[in-house]
C-alpha positions in Angstrom: 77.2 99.4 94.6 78.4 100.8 97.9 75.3 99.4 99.8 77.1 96.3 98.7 80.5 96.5 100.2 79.2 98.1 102.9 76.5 95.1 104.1 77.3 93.4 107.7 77.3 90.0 106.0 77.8 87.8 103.2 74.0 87.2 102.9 72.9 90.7 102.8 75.8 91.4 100.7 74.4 88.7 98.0 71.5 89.4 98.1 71.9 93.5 97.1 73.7 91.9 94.7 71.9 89.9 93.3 69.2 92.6 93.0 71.5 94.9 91.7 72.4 92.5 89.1 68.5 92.0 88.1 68.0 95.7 87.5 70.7 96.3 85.7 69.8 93.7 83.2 66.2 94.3 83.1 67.3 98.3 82.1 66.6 99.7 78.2 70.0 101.5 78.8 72.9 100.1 77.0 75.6 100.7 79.4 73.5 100.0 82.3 72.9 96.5 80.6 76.6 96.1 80.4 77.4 97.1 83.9 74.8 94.0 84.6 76.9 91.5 82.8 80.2 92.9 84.2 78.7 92.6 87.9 77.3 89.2 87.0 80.9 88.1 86.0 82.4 89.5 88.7 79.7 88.1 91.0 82.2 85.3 92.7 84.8 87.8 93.4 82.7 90.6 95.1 81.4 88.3 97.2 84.3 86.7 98.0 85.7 90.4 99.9 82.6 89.5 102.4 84.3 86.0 103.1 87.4 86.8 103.0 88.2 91.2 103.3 90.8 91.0 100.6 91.6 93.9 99.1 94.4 94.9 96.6 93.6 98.7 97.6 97.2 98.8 99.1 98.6 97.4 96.0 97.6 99.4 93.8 98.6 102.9 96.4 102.0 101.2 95.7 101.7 101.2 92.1 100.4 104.8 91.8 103.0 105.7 94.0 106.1 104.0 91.9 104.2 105.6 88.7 103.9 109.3 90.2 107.9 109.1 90.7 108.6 107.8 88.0 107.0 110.3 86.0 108.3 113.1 88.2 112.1 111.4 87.4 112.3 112.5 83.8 114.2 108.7 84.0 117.1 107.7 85.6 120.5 106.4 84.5 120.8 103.6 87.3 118.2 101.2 88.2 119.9 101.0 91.4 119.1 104.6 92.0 115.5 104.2 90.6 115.0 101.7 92.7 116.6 103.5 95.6 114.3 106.6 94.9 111.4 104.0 95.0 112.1 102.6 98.7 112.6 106.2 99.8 109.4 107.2 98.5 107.3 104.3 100.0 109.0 103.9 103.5 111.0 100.8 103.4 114.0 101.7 103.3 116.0 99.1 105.2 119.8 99.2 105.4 122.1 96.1 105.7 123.5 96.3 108.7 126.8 98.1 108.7 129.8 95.6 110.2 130.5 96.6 113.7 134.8 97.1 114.3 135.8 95.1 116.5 136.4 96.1 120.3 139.9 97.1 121.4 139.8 95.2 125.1 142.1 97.7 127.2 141.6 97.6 131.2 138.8 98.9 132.6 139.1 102.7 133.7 139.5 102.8 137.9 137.7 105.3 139.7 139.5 107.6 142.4 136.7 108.8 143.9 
């Protein structure tokens, strides 16, 4: 299975495949035979990381990440800070923008030197 991720093109990529595919189903092994059919009906999508590169890997770090804190908050009383806790954790944290006061004009200072 890695040699398929790992091939240059969508050809060679469909074609380990496609091997990979045939052995499985030609197996005496139960679960071999299963991982077959699972590969065969996942066929369109594994290729399509070769056309495309897709990937929900950094998805899912995000999930695992808002799962690890949540397990690790025993809950929390306020969404707000749950969610809070969440943005801390993942590194997008990104105030609003605080209102600026507005400038006193005075004269400008002179210089005596």
């Amino acid at each position: 299975m890695r040699d398929i991720y790992l091939a240059d093109t969508w050809r060679q990529a469909r074609t380990l495949l496609d091997k990979a595919i045939a052995g499985c189903l030609a197996d005496d092994v139960p679960e071999i035979v299963s991982l077959g059919n699972t590969l065969q009906s996942w066929r369109r999508e594994i290729l399509a990381h070769h056309a495309t590169g897709a990937s929900n890997g950094p998805t899912e770090g995000l999930n695992l990440c808002v799962k690890k804190l949540k397990r690790c908050g025993h809950g929390f009383r306020s969404l707000e800070h749950y969610r809070l806790r969440v943005l801390f954790h993942a590194g997008a944290v990104t105030w609003p923008a605080r209102p600026q006061p507005s400038r006193i004009r005075t004269r400008a200072p002179h210089s005596f030197a």
